[in-house]
Structure formats: C-alpha cells, structure tokens
C-alpha positions as CSV (number, residue, x, y, z in Angstrom):
1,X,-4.4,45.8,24.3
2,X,-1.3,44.2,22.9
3,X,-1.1,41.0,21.3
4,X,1.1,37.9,23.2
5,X,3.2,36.2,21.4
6,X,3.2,32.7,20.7
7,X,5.7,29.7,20.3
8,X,6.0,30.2,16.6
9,X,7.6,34.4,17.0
10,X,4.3,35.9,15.9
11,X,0.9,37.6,17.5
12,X,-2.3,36.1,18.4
13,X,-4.8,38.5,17.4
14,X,-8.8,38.4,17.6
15,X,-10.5,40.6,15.0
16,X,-14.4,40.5,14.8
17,X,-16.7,43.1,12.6
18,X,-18.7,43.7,9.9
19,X,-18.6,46.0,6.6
20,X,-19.5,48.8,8.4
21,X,-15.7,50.2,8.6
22,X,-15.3,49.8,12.1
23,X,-12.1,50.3,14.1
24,X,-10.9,45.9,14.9
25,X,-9.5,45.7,18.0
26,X,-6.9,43.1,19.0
27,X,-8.0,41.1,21.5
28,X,-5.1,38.4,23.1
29,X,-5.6,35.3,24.5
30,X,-8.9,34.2,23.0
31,X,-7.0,32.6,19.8
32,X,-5.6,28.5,20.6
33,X,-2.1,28.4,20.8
34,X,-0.3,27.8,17.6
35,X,3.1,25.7,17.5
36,X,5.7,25.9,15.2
37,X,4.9,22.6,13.9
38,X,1.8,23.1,13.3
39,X,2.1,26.5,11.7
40,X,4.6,24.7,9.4
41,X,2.6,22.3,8.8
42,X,0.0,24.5,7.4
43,X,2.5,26.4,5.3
44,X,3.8,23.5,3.8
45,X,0.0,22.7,2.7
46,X,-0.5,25.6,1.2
47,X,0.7,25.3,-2.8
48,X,2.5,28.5,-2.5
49,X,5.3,27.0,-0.2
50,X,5.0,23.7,-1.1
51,X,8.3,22.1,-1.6
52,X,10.7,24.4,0.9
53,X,13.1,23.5,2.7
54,X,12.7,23.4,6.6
55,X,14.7,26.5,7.2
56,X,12.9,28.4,4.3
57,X,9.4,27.2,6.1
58,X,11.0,28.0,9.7
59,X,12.1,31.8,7.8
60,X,7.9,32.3,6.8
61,X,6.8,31.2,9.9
62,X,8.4,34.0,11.9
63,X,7.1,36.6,9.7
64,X,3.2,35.0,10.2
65,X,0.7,35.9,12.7
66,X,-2.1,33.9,13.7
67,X,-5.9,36.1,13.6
68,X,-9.0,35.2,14.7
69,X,-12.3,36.7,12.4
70,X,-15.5,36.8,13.6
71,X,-18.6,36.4,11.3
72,X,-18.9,38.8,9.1
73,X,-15.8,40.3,9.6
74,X,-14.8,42.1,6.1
75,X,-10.6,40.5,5.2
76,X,-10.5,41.8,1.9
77,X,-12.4,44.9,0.9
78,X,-13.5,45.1,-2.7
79,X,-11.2,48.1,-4.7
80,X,-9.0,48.5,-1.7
81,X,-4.9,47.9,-2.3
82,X,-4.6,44.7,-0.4
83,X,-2.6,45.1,3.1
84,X,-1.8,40.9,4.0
85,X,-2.2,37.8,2.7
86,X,-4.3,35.7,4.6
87,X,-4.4,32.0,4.3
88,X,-7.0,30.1,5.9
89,X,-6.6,27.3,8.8
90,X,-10.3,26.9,9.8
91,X,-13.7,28.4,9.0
92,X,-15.5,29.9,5.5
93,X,-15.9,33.1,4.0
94,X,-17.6,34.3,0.5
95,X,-16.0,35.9,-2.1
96,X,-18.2,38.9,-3.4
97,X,-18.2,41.4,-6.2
98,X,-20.1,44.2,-6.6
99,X,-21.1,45.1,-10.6
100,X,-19.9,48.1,-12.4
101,X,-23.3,50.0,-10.8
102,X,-21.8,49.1,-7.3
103,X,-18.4,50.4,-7.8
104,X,-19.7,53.6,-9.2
105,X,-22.5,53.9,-6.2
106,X,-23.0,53.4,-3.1
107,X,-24.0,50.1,-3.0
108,X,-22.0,47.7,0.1
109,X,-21.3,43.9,0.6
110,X,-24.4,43.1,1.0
111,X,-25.8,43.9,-2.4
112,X,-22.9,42.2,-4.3
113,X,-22.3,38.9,-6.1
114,X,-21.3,35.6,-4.3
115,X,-18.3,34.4,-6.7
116,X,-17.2,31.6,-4.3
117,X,-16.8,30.3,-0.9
118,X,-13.2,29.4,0.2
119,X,-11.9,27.7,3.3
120,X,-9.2,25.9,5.0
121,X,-5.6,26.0,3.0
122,X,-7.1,28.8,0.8
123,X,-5.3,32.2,0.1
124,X,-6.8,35.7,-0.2
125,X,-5.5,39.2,-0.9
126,X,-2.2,38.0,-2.6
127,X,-2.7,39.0,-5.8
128,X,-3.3,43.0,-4.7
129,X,0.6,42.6,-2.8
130,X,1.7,41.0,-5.6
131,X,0.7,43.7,-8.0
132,X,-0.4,46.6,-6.0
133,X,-3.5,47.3,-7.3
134,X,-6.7,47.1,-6.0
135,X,-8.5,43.6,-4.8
136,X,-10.8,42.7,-7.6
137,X,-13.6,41.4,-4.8
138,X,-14.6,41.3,-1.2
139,X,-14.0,38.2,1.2
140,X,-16.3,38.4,4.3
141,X,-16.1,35.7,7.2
142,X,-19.2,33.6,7.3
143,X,-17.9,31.2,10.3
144,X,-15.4,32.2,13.1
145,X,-12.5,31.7,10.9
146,X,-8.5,31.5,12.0
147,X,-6.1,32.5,10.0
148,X,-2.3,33.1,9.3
149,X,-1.3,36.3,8.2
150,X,1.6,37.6,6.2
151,X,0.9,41.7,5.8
152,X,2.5,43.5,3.2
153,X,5.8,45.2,4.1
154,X,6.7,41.3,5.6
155,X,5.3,39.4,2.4
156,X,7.5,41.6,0.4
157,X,10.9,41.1,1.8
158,X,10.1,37.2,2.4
159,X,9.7,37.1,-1.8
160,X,12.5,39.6,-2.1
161,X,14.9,37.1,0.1
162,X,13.1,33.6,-1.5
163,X,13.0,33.8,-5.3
164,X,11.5,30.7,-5.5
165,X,8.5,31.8,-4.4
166,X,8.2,33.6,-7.4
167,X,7.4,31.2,-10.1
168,X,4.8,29.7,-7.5
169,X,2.8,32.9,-7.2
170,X,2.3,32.2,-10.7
171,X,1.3,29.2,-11.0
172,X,-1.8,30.3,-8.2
173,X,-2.4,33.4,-10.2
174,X,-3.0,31.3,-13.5
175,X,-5.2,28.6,-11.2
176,X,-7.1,31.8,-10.3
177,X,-7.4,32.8,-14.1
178,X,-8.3,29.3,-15.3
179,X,-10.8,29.0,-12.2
180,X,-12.1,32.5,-14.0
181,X,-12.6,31.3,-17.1
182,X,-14.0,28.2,-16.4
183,X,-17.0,29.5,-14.2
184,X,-17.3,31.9,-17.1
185,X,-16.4,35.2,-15.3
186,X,-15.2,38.2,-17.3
187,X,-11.3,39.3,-16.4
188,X,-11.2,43.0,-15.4
C-alpha cells in the first residue's frame, strides 16, 4: 500500500508492532488529517524550532510525515544508528535501557530499565542523526501514539540549509545531559 498524502506535502503512515523485528506495514487512511497549520503549530512548540520564521517552519513542514504507532510498537531500538526523528503529537512511550549484561546477551525490551516516559511535544532519536552513533536506549509505544517524522537523509539537509538549528540541537542535548545527571544516571 502506498501512503496518501496530506495538505501539509507529507505521508500519513500507520505503523503498529512490537520488539519482535517485524516487517511495519504502511497502512493509509487510518491517521486524521493533518493541516499545515496545525503541523506548524506543533513544530513551533517544539524547543528545537522554536523561534523560526514562517517560511523556515513552512520549509520543515514539507520534509515531515505524519505516523501512527500502535502499542508496543518499538521507535527507537536500543544500539541501533537512529533512522528519524520523531516528535510526539499525542500518546506515551517508555524509554528503556538494557544494562551492560543485556547488551552483551540476549536479553530484549522487556527485560530492560524504564528511564522515563515521554509524550506529547517530546523528541526521540535525534541525538543518533545528530552524531551517528548508536541510540543509547529503546522508546516503545505504550498508547496509540501519532507522531511527526523527520528521517535521516531529510533531517540532514534541513540542518545543512538552516544553521540555526544548530545551536538549538544543543541546547536539547545539554537538557538531556542535565536531565542525566540529575536523576543520577551514568553517561556512556
């Protein structure tokens, strides 16, 4: 199936799943509609584009699709290099981390530490792009959860053509780090 497209340039896409590595299929037409406004809207919310102008907002918002994850549906995976950044319109999902032990074995999701829960207006799997090493934790759906999207190859030119995103991506990366030290978590 192929996605549709919606008023904002970008696909509606339906992914549903658990840890288990299955194939996600696209599914159109079971995601709301999305306008431009409101996709905007949500951008502007978010701290990383806080503070564009319109046609800078309008310029991420054609380069965003809208996804749909069903519970359980695995949107960053622990030790993988990160594909998209997702940001969060509605719905929950758990960070997790597995401990040294899990890395090394075979141990999955399920056996892992809950680090936080994060929701609407939150963003996951930038720092991987950013960096291009592997995610540092696991985010798993725990609610139907919708979501804008921003996958690698687009999130790269978007920084490459706004350099004010730049000095943004750090101020959420040392949020992150002070969040981190904070709840007492080791860096690593």
């Amino acid at each position: 199936m192929s996605p549709r497209d919606c008023e904002a340039g970008s696909r509606t896409v339906i992914i549903g799943g658990h840890d288990n590595g299955a194939t996600f299929t696209a599914v159109p037409g079971q995601l709301e509609d999305i306008s431009r406004a409101e996709t905007m809207g949500m951008l502007q919310s978010v701290p990383l584009f806080r503070g564009l102008t319109k046609r800078q907002l309008v310029a991420v918002a054609k380069v965003v699709d809208h996804e749909s994850f069903g519970p359980g549906a695995v949107l960053v995976k622990e030790l993988d290099v990160g594909t998209r950044l997702i940001i969060i319109r509605h719905g929950t999902a758990e960070v997790r981390r597995q401990g040294v032990a899990g890395r090394d074995g075979a141990t999955g999701i399920a056996h892992s530490r809950r680090l936080a829960t994060v929701g609407p207006g939150d963003l996951v799997g930038e720092l991987s792009l950013i960096d291009g090493k592997p995610t540092s934790a696991s985010v798993v759906a725990e609610t139907q959860l919708d979501a804008l999207v921003i996958y690698a190859t687009r999130f790269k030119k978007l920084v490459g053509s706004m350099p004010q995103l730049y000095p943004r991506l750090l101020v959420g990366m040392a949020a992150r780090i002070r969040d981190l030290d904070r709840r007492g978590d080791v860096i690593g």
